[in-house]
C-alpha positions as CSV (number, residue, x, y, z in Angstrom):
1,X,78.7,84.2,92.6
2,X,82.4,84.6,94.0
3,X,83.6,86.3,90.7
4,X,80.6,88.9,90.9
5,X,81.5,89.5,95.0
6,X,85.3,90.1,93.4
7,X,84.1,92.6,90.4
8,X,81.6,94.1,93.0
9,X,84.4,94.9,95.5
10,X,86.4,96.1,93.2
11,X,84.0,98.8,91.8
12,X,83.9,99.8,95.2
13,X,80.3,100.8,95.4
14,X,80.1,102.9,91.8
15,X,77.3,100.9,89.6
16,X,79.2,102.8,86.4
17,X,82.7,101.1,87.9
18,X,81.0,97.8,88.3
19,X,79.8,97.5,84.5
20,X,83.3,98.8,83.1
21,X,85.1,95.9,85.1
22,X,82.3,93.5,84.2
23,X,82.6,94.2,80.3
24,X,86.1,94.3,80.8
25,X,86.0,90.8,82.4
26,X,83.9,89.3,79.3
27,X,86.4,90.3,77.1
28,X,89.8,89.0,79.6
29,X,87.8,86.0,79.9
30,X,86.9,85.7,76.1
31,X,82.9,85.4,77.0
32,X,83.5,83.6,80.7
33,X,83.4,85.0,84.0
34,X,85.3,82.9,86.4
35,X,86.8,83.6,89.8
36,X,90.9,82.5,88.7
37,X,90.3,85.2,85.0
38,X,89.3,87.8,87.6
39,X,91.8,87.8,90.1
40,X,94.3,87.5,87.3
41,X,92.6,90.6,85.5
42,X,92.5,92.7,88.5
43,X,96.1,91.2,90.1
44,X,94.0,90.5,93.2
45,X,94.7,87.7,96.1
46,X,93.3,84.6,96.0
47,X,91.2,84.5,99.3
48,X,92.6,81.1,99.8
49,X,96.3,82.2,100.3
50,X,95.1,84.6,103.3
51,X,93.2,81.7,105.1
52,X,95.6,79.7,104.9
53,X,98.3,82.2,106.4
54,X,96.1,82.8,108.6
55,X,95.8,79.1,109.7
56,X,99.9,78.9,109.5
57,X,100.2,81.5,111.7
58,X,97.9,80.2,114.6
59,X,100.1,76.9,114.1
60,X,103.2,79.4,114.8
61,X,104.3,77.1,111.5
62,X,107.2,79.6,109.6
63,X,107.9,77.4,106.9
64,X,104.4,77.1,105.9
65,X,104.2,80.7,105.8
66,X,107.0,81.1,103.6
67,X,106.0,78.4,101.4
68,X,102.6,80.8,100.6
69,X,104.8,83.7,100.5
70,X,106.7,81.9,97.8
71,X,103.7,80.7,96.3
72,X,102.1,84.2,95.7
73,X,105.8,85.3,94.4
74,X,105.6,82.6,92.0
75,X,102.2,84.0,90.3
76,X,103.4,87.6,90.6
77,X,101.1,89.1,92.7
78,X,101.5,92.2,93.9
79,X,102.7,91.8,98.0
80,X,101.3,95.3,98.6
81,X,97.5,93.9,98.1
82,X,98.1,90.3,100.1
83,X,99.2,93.0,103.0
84,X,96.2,95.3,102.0
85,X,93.5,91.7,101.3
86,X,95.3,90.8,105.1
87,X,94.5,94.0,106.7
88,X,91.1,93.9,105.7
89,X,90.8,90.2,106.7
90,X,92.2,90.9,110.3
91,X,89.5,93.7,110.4
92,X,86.5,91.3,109.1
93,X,87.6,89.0,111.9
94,X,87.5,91.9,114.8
95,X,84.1,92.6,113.1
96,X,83.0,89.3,113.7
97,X,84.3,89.0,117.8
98,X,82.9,92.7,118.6
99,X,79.8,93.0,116.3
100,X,78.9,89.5,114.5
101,X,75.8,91.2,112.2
102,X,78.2,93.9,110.9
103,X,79.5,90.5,108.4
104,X,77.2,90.1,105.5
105,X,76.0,86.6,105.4
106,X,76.1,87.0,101.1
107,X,80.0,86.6,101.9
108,X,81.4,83.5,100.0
109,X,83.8,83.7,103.1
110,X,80.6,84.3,105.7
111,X,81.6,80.6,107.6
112,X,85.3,81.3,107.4
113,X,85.8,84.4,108.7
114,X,83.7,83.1,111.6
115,X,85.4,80.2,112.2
116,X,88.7,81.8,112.3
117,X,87.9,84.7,114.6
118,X,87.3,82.2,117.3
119,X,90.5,81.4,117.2
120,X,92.3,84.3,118.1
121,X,91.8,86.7,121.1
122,X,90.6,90.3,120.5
123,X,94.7,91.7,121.6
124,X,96.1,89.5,118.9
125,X,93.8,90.6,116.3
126,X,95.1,94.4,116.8
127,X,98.5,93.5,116.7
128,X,98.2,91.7,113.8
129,X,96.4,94.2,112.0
130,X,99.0,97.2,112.9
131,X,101.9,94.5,111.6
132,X,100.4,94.5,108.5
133,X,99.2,98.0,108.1
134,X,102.9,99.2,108.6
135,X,104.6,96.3,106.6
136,X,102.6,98.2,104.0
137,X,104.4,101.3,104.5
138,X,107.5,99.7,105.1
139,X,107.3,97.7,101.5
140,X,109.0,100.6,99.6
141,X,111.7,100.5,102.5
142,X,112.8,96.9,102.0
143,X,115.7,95.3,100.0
144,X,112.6,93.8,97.5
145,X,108.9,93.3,98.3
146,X,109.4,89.7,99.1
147,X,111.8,90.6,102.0
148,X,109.0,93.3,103.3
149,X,106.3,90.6,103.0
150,X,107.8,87.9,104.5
151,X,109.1,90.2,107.0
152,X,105.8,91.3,108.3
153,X,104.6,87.3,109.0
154,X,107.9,86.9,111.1
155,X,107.0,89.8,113.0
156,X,103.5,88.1,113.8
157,X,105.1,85.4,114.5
158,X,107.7,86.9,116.9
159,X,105.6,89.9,118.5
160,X,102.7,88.2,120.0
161,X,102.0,88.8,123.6
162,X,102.8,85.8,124.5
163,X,106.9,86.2,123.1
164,X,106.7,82.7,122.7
165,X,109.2,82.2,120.1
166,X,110.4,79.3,121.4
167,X,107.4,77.9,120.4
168,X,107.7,78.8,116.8
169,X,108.2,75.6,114.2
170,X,111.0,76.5,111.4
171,X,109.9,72.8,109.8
172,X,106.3,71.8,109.0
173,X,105.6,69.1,111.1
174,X,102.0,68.0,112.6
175,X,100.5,70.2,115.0
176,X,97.3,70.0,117.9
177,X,95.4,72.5,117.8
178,X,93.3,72.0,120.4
179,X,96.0,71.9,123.0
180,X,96.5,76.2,122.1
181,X,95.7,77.8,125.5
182,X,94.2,80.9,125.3
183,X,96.2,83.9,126.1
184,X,94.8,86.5,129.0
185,X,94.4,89.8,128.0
186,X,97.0,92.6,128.7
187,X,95.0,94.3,131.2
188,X,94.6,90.5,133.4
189,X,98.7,89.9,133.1
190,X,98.9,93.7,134.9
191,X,96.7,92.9,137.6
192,X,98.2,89.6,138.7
193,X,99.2,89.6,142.3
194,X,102.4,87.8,141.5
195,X,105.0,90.7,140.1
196,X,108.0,88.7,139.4
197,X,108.8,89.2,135.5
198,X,110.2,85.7,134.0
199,X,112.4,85.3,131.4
200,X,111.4,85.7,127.8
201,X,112.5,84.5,124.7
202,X,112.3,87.6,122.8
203,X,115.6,88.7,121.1
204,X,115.6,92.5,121.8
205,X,114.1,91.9,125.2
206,X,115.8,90.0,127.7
207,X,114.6,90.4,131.6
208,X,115.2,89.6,133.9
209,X,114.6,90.6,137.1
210,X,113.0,89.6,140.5
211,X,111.3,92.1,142.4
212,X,110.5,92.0,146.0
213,X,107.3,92.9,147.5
214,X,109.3,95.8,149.3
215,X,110.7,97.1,146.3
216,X,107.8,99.5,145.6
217,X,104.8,100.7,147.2
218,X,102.4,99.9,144.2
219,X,102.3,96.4,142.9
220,X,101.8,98.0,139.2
221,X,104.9,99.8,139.6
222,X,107.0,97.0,137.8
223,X,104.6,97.8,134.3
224,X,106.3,100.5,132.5
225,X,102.6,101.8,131.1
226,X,101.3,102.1,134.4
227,X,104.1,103.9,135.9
228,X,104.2,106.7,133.3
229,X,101.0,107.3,134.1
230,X,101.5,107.9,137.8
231,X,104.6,109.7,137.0
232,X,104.5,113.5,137.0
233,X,105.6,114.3,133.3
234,X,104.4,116.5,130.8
235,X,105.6,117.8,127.3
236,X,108.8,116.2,125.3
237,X,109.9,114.1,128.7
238,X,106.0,112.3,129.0
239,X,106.6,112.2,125.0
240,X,109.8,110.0,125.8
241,X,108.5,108.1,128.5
242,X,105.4,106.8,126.8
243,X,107.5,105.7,123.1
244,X,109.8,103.4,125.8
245,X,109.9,100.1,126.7
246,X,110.6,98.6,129.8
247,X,113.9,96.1,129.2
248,X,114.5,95.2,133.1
249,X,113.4,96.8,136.1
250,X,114.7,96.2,140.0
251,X,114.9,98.0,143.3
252,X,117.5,100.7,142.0
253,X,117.6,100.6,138.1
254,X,115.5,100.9,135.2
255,X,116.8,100.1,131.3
256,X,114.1,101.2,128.9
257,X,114.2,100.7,124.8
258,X,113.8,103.0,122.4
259,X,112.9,102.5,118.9
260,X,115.3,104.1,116.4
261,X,112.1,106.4,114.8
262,X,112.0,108.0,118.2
263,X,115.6,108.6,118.4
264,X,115.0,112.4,118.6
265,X,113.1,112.4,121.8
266,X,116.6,111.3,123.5
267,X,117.9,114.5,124.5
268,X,119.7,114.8,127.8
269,X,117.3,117.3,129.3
270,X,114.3,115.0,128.6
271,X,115.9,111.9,130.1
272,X,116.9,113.9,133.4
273,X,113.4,115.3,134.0
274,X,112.0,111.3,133.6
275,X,114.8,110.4,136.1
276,X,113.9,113.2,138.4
277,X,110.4,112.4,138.3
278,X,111.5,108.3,139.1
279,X,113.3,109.7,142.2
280,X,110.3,111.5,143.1
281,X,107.4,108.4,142.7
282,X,110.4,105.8,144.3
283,X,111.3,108.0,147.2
284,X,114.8,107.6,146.0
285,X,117.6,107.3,144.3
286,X,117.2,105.4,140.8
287,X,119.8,104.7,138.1
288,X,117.8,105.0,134.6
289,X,119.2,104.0,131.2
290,X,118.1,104.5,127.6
291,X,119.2,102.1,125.1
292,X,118.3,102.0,120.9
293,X,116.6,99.3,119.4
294,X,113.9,97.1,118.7
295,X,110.2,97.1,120.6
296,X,107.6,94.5,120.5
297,X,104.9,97.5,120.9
298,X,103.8,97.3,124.6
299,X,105.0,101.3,124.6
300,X,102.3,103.2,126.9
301,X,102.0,105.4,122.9
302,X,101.3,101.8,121.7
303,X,99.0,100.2,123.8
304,X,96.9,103.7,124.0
305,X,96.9,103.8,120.1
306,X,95.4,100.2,120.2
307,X,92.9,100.9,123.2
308,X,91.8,104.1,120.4
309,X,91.5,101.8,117.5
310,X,89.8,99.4,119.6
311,X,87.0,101.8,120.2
312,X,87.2,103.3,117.1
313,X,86.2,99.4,115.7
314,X,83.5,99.0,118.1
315,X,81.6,102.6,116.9
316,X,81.8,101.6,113.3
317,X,80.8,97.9,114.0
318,X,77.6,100.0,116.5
319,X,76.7,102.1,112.9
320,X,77.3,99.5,110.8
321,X,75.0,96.9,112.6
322,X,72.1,100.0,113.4
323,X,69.0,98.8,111.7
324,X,68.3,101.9,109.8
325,X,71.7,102.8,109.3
326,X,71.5,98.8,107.5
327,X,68.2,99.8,105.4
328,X,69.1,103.0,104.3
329,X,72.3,101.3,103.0
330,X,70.0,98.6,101.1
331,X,68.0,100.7,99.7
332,X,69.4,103.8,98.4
333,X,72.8,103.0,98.1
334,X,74.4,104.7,101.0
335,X,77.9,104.8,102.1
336,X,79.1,105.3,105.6
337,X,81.8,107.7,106.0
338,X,83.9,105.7,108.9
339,X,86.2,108.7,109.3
340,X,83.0,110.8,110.2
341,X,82.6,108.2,113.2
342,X,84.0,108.8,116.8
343,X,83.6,106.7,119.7
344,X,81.4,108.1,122.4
């Protein structure tokens, strides 16, 4: 039944497709159809690898992700699908949190996919699945595939919200699951009463700062996404303001990142009308500086992108899980066109 799921996906909903693969498949498989002649046939993933990345990764365990890396290097498998076979995984799990009939039950991975979207919150999920969607694109960028592939795990490893590499195991070594706390949402960190930003472990971002309830008039003032909003900015200079990232903030100065893809928003004249509009929201004077370099994605461009995608998700999984939408589907062979969708 697996290898017929696999020869079904792979025909992509054409009946002629599906026959052509399936004679082709008798003949690879010199009169057998098994699951490991099909996924060496069509160069696929085995599901397995992705599960258990998946299950390395809550663990924050690096070795073993490497260890899977090298084992799919070792087969030669193509690291373009794992990150393609990852990206829909990461989707099938969002599916299951936001919309659990969209999942077909006929899925040989029906109980797996469930079981592992309860182990990640709905902000992870996103991240993850932008990670992989760019370490994609960035694939023909990298010194080899291997390097982009492995690449795009340390950066789910490294960019979560929580920053918590400090936590992340570079040995395989037991692990308690149970003891993982669940991480609040973005939206309950910003409306915390306590405004003092901590330390974090994060390489590119290091700040600290202390600010006192005096500092600013708004509480919210210390979260770079919320500020831009309130700030009066329009054009290039909002453009500029919304791809930054807040490095340390404190009664007088502001450092913000920029990634180096944005480098060309960094004109003098943009950076003065931000300043001018900081003077105006503080009632003051404020130093602001711009520096190059890496983000962990909390950009106000970023976080909107995801809030988009997130409601994007939720009007497919709505159609997808409609009942007639589900019989017309059955029974004439329907496809959705999920670019044809938009969120109400």
């Amino acid at each position: 039944e697996t290898s017929l799921q696999l020869l079904a996906r792979a025909a992509r909903g054409s009946m002629r497709d599906a026959l052509s693969i399936l004679d082709q498949a008798i003949i690879f498989g010199k009169g057998k159809v098994e699951e490991t002649g099909i996924h060496a046939m069509l160069g696929t993933i085995d599901q397995s690898y992705l599960y258990d990345l998946l299950e390395a990764l809550i663990q924050k365990d690096g070795a073993k992700m490497l260890d899977i890396a090298d084992a799919i290097e070792a087969k030669s498998l193509s690291f373009d699908s794992a990150l393609q076979d990852l990206a829909g995984l990461f989707h099938s799990l969002a599916l299951a949190q936001i919309a659990p009939g969209a999942i077909s039950e006929d899925l040989p991975e029906y109980k797996q996919i469930f079981s592992l979207s309860e182990k990640f919150i709905p902000d992870d999920l996103q991240l993850f699945y932008q990670i992989a969607l760019h370490g994609r694109a960035d694939l023909g960028l990298a010194p080899d595939e291997y390097a982009g592939f492995t690449m795009a795990l340390m950066r789910m490893l490294a960019f979560t919200p929580e920053n918590s590499l400090g936590n992340i195991r570079i040995s395989q070594s037991p692990s308690n699951t149970n003891q993982k706390k669940e991480m609040p949402s973005f939206d309950e960190k910003v409306n915390k009463s306590n405004i003092n930003l901590e330390h974090t472990t994060h390489p590119a971002l290091n700040v600290v700062t202390a600010l006192s309830s005096d500092s600013c008039t708004n509480q919210s003032n210390d979260n770079w996404p919320v500020l831009v909003n309130q700030l009066k900015l329009n054009g290039m200079a909002k453009m500029l303001a919304q791809n930054c990232e807040l490095k340390s903030l404190s009664t007088d100065n502001i450092e913000l990142y920029l990634s180096a893809e944005h480098k060309h928003l960094l004109e003098k004249k943009y950076q003065d009308k931000i300043k001018i509009a900081l003077n105006e929201h503080f009632g003051k004077h404020v130093h602001l500086k711009f520096y190059l370099g890496s983000i962990t994605g909390m950009t106000p461009a970023e976080l909107d992108n995801r809030e988009k995608q997130a409601k994007q998700l939720q009007a497919i999984a709505a159609i997808e899980s409609d009942p007639v939408v589900r019989e017309l589907i059955d029974n004439f062979d329907a496809k959705l066109i999920n670019s044809s969708i938009k969120p109400i």
